[in-house]
N, C-alpha and C positions, 0 to 999 in steps of 0.2 A: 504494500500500500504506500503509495507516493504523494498522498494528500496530507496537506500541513493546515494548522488552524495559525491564522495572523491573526497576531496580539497588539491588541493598540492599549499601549500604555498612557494612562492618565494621571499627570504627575511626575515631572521627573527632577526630584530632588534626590536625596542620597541612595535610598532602596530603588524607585523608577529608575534611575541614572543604572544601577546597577543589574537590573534588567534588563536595559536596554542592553548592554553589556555582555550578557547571558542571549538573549535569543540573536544576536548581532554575528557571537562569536569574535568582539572586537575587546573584550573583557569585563570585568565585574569592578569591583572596589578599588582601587589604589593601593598596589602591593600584594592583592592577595591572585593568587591561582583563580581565574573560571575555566568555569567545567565547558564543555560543548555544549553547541545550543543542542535542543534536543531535537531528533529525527523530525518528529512530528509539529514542530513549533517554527514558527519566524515572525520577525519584528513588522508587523504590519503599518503602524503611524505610530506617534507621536503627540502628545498633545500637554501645552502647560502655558498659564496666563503668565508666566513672566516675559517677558521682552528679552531676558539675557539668558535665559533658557531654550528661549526660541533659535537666539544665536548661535551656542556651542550647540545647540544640535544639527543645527543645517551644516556646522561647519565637520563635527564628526561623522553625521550621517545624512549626507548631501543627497542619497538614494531612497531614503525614508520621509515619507508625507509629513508634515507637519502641522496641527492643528493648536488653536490658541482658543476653542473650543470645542469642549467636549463634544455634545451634542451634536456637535458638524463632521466630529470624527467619527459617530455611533452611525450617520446616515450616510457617509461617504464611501460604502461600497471597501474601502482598504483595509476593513476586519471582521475579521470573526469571532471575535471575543475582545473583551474588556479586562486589564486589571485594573484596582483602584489606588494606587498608592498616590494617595490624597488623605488629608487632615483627617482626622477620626471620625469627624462627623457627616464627612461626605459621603462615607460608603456606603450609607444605606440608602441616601438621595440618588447615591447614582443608579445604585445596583437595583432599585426598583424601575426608575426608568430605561436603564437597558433592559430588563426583564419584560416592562411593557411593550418595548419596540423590538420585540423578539433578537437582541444580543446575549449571546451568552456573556457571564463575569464571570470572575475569580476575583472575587471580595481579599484586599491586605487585611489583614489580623490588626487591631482587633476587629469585631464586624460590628462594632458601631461601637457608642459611648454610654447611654442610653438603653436601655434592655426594652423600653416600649418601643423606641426603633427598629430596634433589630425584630423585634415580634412581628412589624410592618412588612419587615422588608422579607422573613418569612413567610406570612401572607401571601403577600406577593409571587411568590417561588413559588406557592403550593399551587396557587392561578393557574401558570403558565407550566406547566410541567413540561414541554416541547425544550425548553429553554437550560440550557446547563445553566449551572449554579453551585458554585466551590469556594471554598476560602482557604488563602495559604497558609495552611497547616502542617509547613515542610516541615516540622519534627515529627510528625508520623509515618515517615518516611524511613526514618532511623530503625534500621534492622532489630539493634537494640529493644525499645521499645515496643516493636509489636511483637517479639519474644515472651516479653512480661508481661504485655494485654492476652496472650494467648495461654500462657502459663496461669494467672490469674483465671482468665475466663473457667478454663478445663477443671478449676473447681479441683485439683489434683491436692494442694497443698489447702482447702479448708475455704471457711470464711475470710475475710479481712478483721483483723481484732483491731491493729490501728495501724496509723500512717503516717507519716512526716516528709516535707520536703523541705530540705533548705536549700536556696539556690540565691546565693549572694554572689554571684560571679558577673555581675552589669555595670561594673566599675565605673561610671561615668562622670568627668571633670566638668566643672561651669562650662565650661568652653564648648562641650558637648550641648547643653540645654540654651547656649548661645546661636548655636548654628541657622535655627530660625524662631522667628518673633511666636509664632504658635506653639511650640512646644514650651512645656512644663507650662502650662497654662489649663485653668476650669474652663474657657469660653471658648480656647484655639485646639487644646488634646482634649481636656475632658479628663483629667488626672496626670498621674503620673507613671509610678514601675509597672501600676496593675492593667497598664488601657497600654504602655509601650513596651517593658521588656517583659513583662512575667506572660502575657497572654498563653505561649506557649506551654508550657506547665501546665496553667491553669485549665487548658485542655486536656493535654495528658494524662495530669493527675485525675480528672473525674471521667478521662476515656479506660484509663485502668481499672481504677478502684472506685467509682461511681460516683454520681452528683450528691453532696453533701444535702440535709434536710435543713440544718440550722446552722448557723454562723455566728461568732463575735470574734471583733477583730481589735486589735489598738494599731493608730495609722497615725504617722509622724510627717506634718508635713515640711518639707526644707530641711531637713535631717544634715546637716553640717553641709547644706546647699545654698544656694541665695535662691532659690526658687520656690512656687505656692504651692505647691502641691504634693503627695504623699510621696517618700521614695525611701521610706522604711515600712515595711510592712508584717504584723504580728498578726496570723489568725489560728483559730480553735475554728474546728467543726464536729459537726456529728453528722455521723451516715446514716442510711436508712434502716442497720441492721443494728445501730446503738455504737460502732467501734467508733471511737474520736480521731481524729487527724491536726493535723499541724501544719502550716504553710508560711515558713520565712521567706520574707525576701527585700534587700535595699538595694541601694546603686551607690552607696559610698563608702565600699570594701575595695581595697585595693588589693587584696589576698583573699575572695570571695571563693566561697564553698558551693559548690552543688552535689547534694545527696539526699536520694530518693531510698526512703527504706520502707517497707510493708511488711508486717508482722503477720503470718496467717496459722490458723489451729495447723497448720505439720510445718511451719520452718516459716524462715524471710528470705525476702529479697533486699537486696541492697542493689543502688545501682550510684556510681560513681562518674563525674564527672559527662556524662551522659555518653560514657565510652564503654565503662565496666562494669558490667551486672554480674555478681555473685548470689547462687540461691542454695541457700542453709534447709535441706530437709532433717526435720529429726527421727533418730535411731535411735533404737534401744530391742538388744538382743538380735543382731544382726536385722531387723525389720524397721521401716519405715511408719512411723506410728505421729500421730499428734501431742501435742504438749498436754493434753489432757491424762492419754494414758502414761506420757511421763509423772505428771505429779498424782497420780491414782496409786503407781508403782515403783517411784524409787524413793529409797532413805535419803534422809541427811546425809548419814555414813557413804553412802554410794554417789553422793553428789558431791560432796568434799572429794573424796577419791578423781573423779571425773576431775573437776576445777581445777582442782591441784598440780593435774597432770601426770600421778604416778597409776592410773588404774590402767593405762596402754591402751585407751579405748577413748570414745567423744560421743558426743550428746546428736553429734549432725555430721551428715556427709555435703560436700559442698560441689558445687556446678561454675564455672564460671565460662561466660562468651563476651563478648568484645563487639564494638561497633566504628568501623573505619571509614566512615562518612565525613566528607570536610564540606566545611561552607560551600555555599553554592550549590553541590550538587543535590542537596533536599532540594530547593527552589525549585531548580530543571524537573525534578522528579514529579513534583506535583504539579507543574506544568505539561509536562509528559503524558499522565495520568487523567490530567482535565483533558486535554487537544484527545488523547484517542478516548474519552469519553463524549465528547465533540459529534467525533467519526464512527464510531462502534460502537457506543452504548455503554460500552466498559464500564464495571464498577464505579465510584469518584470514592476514591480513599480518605477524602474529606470535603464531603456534602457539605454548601453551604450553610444549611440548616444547624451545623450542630453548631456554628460561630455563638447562639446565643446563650449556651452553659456558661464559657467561659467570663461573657459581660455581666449573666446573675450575677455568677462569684462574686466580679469584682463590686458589683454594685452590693451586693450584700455588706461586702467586709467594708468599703465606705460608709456608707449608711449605719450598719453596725460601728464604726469608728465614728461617726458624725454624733451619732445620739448616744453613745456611751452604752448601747443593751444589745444584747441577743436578739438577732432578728430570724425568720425566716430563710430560707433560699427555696425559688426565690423571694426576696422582698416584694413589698409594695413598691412597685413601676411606678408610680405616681406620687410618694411619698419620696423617693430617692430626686426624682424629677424636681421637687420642689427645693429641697435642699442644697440639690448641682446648681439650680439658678440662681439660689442667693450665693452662692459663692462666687458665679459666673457675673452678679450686679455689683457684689462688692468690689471685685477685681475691675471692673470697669473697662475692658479690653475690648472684648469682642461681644456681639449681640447673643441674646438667647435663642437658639434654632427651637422652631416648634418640631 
């Protein structure tokens, strides 16, 4: 099959820029390796209201259309799909009206700011079913992790009893939250670590081990930043089966940890740096058993022995696999992924639909950090709404989007 889906990118600041980069085959980020564009993918147009983006793009890609509106590039015949990598609160604006004018998208992460947005822009999707509809979810791509969604899923190792993610590895300098007047802003992003770098997790974490029922969170906002908005973030959950969970994450570790651990009735998983997943099954008496019939059946005496390391025996046998995916090539993957679901129908490895788990979340642990209580997941849409706007009036920036 020799049919490619063209990508008209909207937006091209630092991620747009770098996809252009990726389906171009002309490179990605500055410094780092891009991967090849993918088989089924090419750079169809172009499109961004700056006048000096207009510029370096005609001047690096003098063969690629260029539009200074969206909308002109949606009807201009030179795509077949949409990404949005635009301000947080565009994506739902967009992705509804491509969906109306029968354009496939691939919604940027997060898929809106707003959780009664994204419910819209849902809606919407469910309308037009003809219509692809994805959000880049490129950590789902990580071999890695769909190892531990499957391992999980298979019910091999028990329930989930609890879970913990700590992923402080977003190290980001002022300079960083400089780069444009919209971020680290309530009226331009719509938050902070939870709407720009955690999304990821935030999926992950409730695509493994499921959508949390309750939340309270404490959320720091300017955490040794000059900026308004949260980029420390403490939350508690509870799941649907009663096990609790944990969710750190800031942006102002410059030695930031990421590690994923799940605790289940026969063993954990640990997953490290999102490269090294080790899974501890327990044993006892050469068999595979749950930590129930450990403490059903061994002594004190027999667990000192164990601990201590003089009994020549261990409580768990261990597994470990590896994940050798470098930047960029998740992107391609899920663009790969949409473009032959485009063409074939193919699964989509991450339907746009499931973007609105991750905006609960984050709305919950705001909300739950705004009002100091335990709320819901998800919250009240409408009650978070009223909250983001008074922070959105007080800061005085940018208008409030209905």
């Amino acid at each position: 099959m020799d049919q490619k889906i063209r990508f008209g990118l909207i937006g091209i600041g630092a991620q747009g820029g770098a996809y252009a980069g990726f389906l171009s085959g002309k490179g990605g980020f500055p410094g780092m390796p891009a991967p090849e564009c993918p088989p089924h993918c090419a750079l169809g147009a172009l499109c961004d209201n700056d006048p000096e983006k207009e510029k370096l793009c005609k001047e690096k890609y003098p063969e690629v259309p260029f539009y200074s509106d969206w909308k002109e590039m949606v009807a201009s015949g030179h795509v077949d799909a949409v990404i949005t990598t635009v301000p947080h609160y565009l994506h739902h604006e967009i992705a509804i009206y491509c969906l109306e004018h029968g354009m496939n998208v691939l919604v940027e992460k997060p898929a809106g700011v707003r959780a009664k947005d994204v419910a819209a822009m849902n809606a919407c999707a469910a309308a037009h079913p003809d219509v692809a509809f994805g959000i880049m979810f490129n950590q789902r791509t990580n071999k890695l992790y769909q190892k531990v969604k499957e391992l999980v899923a298979s019910s091999e190792l028990g329930e989930i009893r609890r879970s913990q993610w700590m992923i402080n590895s977003w190290w980001r300098p002022d300079s960083y939250y400089q780069q444009s007047e919209w971020r680290a802003t309530w009226g331009g992003e719509g938050g902070g670590v939870l709407v720009n770098q955690a999304p990821h997790q935030l999926d992950l974490w409730q695509w493994i081990c499921g959508v949390p029922v309750k939340v309270y969170s404490k959320n720091i906002n300017g955490c040794h930043r000059d900026i308004a908005v949260e980029n420390e973030v403490t939350m508690m959950v509870e799941f649907a089966n009663g096990a609790v969970g944990t969710f750190t994450t800031c942006t102002h570790d410059a030695n930031g940890t990421d590690r994923l651990e799940i605790d289940l009735d026969g063993g954990k998983i640990v997953v490290d740096n999102s490269k090294t997943a080790t899974v501890y099954r327990y044993v006892h008496d050469g068999k595979r058993v749950t930590e129930s019939v450990l403490n059903d059946t061994m002594d004190m005496m027999s667990v000192a022995r164990l601990t201590s390391g003089n009994a020549g025996g261990s409580l768990v046998e261990t597994e470990t696999f590896e994940n050798q995916d470098g930047w960029g090539y998740q992107h391609t993957t899920v663009m790969e992924n949409f473009a032959l679901h485009c063409l074939t129908g193919s699964p989509l490895l991450a339907p746009g639909s499931d973007g609105i788990n991750g905006v609960n979340l984050a709305n919950s642990s705001q909300l739950s950090a705004w009002t100091g209580r335990e709320v819901p997941n998800p919250c009240d849409p409408e009650e978070y709404a009223r909250e983001l706007d008074k922070l959105i009036a007080a800061e005085g920036k940018f208008p409030t989007r209905d």
